[in-house]
C-alpha positions in Angstrom: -21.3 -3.4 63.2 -21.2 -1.3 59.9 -22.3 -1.8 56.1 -20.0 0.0 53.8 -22.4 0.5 50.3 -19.5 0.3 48.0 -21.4 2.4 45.5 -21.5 5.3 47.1 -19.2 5.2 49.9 -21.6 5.2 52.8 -21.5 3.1 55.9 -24.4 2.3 57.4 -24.9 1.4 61.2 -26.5 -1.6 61.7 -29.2 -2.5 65.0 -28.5 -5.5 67.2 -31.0 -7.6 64.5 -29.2 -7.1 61.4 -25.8 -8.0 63.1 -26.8 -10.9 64.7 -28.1 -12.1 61.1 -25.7 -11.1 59.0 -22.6 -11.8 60.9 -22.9 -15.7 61.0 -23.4 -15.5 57.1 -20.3 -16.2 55.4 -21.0 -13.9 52.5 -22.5 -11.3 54.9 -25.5 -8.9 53.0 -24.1 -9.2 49.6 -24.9 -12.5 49.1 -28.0 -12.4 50.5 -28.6 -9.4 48.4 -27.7 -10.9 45.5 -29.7 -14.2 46.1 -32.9 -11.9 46.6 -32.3 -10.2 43.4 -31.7 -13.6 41.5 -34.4 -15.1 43.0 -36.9 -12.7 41.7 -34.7 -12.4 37.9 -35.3 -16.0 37.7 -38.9 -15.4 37.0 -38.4 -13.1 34.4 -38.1 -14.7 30.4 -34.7 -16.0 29.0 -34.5 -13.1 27.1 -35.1 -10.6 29.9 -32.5 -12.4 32.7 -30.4 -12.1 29.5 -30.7 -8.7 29.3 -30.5 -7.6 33.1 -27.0 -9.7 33.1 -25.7 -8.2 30.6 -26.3 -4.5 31.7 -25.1 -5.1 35.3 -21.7 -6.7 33.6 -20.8 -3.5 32.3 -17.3 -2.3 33.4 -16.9 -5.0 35.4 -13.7 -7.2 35.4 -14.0 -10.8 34.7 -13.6 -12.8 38.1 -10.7 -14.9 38.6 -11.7 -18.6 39.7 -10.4 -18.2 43.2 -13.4 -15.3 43.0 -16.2 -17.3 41.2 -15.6 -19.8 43.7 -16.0 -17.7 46.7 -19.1 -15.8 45.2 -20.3 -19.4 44.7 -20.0 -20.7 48.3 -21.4 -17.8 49.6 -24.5 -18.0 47.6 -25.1 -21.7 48.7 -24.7 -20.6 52.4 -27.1 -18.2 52.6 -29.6 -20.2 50.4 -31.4 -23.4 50.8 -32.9 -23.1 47.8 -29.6 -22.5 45.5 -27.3 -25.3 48.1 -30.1 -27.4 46.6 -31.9 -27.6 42.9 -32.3 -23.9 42.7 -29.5 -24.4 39.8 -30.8 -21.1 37.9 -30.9 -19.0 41.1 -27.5 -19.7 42.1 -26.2 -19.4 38.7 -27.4 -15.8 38.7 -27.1 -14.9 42.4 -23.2 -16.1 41.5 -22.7 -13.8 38.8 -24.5 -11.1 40.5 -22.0 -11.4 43.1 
């Protein structure tokens, strides 16, 4: 199994670990990337996750709702914590994604 990094083109190869975690995942690595990175934002001050948000944002299309929706239930299957009251976390792992 590969990893494409759609930022700069590379694939990576993944080990016999990695594949067996990530391919059961619905959303794969990104959502479990972006659910990582929300998870520590979250901690940050209103101000700050504001800020972080709005500079990953930039150039980026707005998501249709068919996409929101995805992002969404992929963040809720690789997370407990935002498939439960993590309501922040999820918010931001969705946009992330």
């Amino acid at each position: 199994m590969v990893l494409l990094d759609e930022v700069t083109g590379r694939y990576w190869q993944l080990n016999g670990t990695a594949t067996l975690i990530l391919r059961p995942l619905p959303g794969g690595a990104p959502a479990l990337m972006a659910t990582a990175a929300a998870r520590l934002l979250v901690t940050l001050k209103p101000h700050r996750i504001r800020r972080v948000l709005s500079l990953v944002r930039r150039e980026a299309v707005p998501a249709t709702v068919e996409q929101a929706l995805t992002a969404r239930r992929a963040v809720v299957a690789v997370s407990a914590r935002c498939a439960g009251e993590g309501g922040l976390q999820r918010s931001v792992a969705t946009a992330l994604l």
